[in-house]
N, C-alpha and C positions, 0 to 999 in steps of 0.2 A: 504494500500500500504506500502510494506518496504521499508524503506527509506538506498540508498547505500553508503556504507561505504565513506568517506573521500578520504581514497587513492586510490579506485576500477578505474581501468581504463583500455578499451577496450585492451589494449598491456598484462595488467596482466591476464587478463579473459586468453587471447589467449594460456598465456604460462603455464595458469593451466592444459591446454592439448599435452604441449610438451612431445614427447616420447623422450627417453633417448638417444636415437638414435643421435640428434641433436643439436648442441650447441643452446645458445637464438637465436640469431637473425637470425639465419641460417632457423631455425622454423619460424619465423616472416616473413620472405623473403619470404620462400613457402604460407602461410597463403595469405599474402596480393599480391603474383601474380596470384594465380589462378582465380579468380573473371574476371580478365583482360586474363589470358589467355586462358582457357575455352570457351568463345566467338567467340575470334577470331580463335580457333582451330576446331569449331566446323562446323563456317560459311563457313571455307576451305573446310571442309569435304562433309558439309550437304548441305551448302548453307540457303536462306532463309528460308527453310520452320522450322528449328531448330529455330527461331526467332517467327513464326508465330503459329508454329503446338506444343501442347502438348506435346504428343510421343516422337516426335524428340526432342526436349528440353529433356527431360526427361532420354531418353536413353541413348542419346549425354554427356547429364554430365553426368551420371553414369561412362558409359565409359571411359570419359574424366577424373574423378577420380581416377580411378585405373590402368589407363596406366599412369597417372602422375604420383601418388605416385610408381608404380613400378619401374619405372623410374629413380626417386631420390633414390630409397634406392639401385638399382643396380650402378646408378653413387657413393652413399655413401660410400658403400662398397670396390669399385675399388678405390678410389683416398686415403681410409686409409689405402688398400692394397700397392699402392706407394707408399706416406708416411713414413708407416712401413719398408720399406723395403731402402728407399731411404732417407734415417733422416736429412742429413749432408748440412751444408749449401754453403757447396763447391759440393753437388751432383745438384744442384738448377735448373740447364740449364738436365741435363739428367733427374729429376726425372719430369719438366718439358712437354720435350718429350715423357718418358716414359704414363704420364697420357695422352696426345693429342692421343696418337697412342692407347692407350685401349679405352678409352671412345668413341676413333672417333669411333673404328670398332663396340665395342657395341651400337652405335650409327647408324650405317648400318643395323647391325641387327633390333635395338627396330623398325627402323624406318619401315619395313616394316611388320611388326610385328605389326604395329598400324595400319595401314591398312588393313591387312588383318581381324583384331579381328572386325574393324566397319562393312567390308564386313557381316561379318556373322549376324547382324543385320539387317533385311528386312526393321525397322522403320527409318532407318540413309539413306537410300537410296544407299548408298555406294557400289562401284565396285572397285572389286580388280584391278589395273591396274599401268605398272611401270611410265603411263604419270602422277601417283598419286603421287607415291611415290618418284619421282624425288625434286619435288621443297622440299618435308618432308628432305630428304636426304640434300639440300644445305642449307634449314634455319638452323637444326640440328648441320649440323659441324662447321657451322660459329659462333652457338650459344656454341658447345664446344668450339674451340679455346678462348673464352672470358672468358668462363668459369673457361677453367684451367688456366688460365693466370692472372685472377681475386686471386683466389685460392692459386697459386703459390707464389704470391706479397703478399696475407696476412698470409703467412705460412711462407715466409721467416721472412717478419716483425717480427713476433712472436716469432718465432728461437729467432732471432735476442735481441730482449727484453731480453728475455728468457737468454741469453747468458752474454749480457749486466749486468743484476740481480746477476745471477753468479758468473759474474767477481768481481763485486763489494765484494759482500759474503768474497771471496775466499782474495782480497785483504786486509780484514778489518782483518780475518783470519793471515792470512802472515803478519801486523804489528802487531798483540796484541801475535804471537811466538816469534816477531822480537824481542817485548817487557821483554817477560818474556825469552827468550834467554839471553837478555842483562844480565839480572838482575842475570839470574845465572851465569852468565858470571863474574860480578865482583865480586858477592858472600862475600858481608863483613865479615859473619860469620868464613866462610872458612880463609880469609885473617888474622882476628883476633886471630883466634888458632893457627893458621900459625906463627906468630908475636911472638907469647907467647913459643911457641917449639923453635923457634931462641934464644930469650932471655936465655932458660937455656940451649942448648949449646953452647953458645957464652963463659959460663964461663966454663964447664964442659969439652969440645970435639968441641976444636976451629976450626979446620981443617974439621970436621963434619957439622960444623958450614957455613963453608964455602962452603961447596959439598951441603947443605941444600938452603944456599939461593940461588946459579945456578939452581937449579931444579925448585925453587919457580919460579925464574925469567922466565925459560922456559917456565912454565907452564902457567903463567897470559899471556907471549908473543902470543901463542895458544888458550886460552879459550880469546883473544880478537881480533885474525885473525880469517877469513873463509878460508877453504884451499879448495884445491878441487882434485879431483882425475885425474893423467893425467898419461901419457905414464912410466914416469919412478919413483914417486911416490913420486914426491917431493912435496915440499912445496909451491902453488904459489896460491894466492887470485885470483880466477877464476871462484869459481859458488858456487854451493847450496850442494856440497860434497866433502867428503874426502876419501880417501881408508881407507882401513881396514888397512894398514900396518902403513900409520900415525896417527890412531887413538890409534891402542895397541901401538906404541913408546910414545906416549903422555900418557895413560894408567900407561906404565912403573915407570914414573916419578912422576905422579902423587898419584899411589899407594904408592912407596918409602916417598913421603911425608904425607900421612895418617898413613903409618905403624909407624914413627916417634914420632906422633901426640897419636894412642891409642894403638902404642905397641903389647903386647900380645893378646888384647881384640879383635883386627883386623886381619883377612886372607882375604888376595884377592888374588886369584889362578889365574893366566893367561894361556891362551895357550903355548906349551911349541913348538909344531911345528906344522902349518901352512901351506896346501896347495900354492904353489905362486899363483894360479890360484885364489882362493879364497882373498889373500894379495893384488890384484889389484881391488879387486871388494870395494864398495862402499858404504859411510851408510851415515848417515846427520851428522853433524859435532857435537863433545860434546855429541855423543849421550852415550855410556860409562858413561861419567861423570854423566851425568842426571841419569844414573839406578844406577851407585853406590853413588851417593847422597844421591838415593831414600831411596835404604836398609840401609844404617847409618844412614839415618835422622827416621825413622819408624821403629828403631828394637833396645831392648837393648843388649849393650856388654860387657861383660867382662872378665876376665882374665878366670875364671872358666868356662865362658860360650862364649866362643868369637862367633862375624861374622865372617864368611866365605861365603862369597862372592867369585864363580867360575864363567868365563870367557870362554864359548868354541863354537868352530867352529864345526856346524853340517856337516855330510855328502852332507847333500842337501843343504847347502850354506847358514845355516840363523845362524845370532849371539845370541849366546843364553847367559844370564844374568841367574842366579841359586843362591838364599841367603838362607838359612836357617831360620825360621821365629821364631821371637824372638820381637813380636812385641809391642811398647809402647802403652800408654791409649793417643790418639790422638785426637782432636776434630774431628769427620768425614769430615768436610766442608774442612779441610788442609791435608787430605791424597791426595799424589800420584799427587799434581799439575804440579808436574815437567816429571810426567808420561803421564800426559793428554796431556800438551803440546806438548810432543815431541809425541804421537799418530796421534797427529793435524795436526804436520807437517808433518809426515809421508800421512799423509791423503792428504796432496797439491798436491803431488806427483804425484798421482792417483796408487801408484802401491802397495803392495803385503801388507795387513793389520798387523800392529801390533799384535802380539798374547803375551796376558797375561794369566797366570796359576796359581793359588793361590790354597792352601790344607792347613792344618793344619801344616805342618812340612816344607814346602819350598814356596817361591814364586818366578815363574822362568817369565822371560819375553825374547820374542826370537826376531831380529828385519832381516827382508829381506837384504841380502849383494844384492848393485843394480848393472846394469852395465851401464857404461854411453860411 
């Protein structure tokens, strides 16, 4: 005698024969009703002699096997075809209905449908007849309505989960951009060089000097507000965007104080004219800054070989970032962090994908203008 495994247990046997068709327990459920409903579907039909008689036993469950299972996979079918079509957890009450009303009528159908199939078996005793099919017809729809309703309540659940899991994601997401936002946001580095260009012209070109630290002052003012996009394109802490038209004025300013900082070795080309249509529309805040970080932080420059870094508005509405590749010996692990993030964020959104392009000679990144 072999002696059975440790873990083997009737539940497991059962699901080494689940067809793919079926989630676990869903399998389980059929497995262990049939036994119990077989019986009593049979003694409706046949009466006792399906109890007493061979034949009819024999026939009876046969039969009883394959209008069951056809059963199930015609009700499986129809309620992932609702499902499918009905996803939303605000559709809940219609996709609800919708299932009651197909399963009921296929449910009118099968129902005499199984009747008629026992008829044609001389051993079942059965006669086609609607005083048959009447009560089949009332256990049937009563036994749908619980069904779907059963159904309904563990698919919204599951949404629901589902959604719940999601949110979480999406939030842990939205503080670790909030995080690495910040941080480019105060930017030491940036502040540092900044610091050091004041200092020599403070002695050199005082008045320079002067127009140097307003711009700086604007600039931290900006990279530590959120602005957002509204009616007439001003400046007001209000959401998760800014136009396009306060992003190249902050641009402006910004680049003014890089060109200061590497001189010759730096070009940043900006738009020269601007659809208005396109000046209203919207991108995530800093996001400019973040690409041209990216290509001075990851490319070398200089006077003989400068960056140039281009800024332009495409026809079909997307911001396209354009550097010439010039690029440093980087560790791989610290390329493009400031690119991911802001893909990431763009990713919250749900809407129009980041597109990066990299070749030998340029790397261009283009970012969706949104409409809010």
């Amino acid at each position: 005698m072999i002696p059975l495994s440790n873990n083997w247990s009737p539940l497991l046997a059962v699901d080494t024969y689940r067809p793919r068709l079926f989630f676990k327990y869903e399998w389980r459920w059929h497995v262990l009703v049939m036994p119990i409903l077989f019986p009593v579907a049979n003694y409706y039909f046949i009466g006792s002699p399906y109890f007493s008689n061979l034949l009819p036993f024999g026939v009876g469950t046969l039969v009883a096997l394959g209008l069951y299972w056809l059963s199930v996979v015609a009700f499986r079918l129809t309620v992932r075809w609702t499902i499918r079509h009905y996803p939303g957890m605000q559709q809940t009450i219609l996709r609800t209905l919708v299932m009651l009303i197909t399963v009921g009528t296929m449910t009118v159908g099968l129902c005499i449908f199984y009747v008629w199939v026992y008829s044609l078996f001389p051993a079942t005793g059965v006669q086609f007849s609607w005083k048959t099919v009447w009560p089949v017809w009332a256990i049937g729809l009563l036994f749908d309505a619980f069904l779907c309703i059963i159904l309904g309540m563990v698919y919204t659940y599951a949404q629901w989960k589902q959604e719940l899991k999601e949110d979480e994601q999406l939030h842990r997401q939205a503080l670790q951009n909030q995080y690495d936002t910040l941080k480019g946001q105060l930017n030491p580095h940036f502040l540092f060089n900044a610091l050091n260009s004041l200092s020599v012209l403070i002695g050199e070109e005082p008045k320079q000097a002067e127009q140097f630290v307003d711009k700086m002052s604007r600039v931290y003012r900006y990279m530590l507000t959120r602005n957002s996009c509204n009616a007439t394109g001003a400046d007001q802490t209000k959401g998760e965007l800014v136009s396009l038209q306060t992003e190249l004025e902050f641009v402006d300013l910004y680049a003014d104080l890089l060109q200061i900082r590497y001189n010759n070795s730096l070009s940043i080309v900006r738009p020269t004219t601007v659809s208005p249509d396109y000046l209203t529309r919207c991108i995530l805040p800093l996001s400019l800054l973040t690409l041209i970080d990216n290509a001075v932080k990851h490319n070398v420059m200089t006077p003989a070989k400068p960056l140039v870094i281009a800024i332009e508005i495409t026809e079909d509405g997307w911001l396209q970032v354009t550097n010439n590749r010039q690029q440093k010996a980087i560790r791989l692990e610290t390329i493009r962090a400031g690119l991911t993030s802001l893909m990431g964020r763009y990713q919250l959104l749900n809407e129009e994908p980041v597109l990066v392009e990299a070749t030998d000679t340029y790397f261009r990144v283009a970012l969706p203008l949104l409409v809010q």
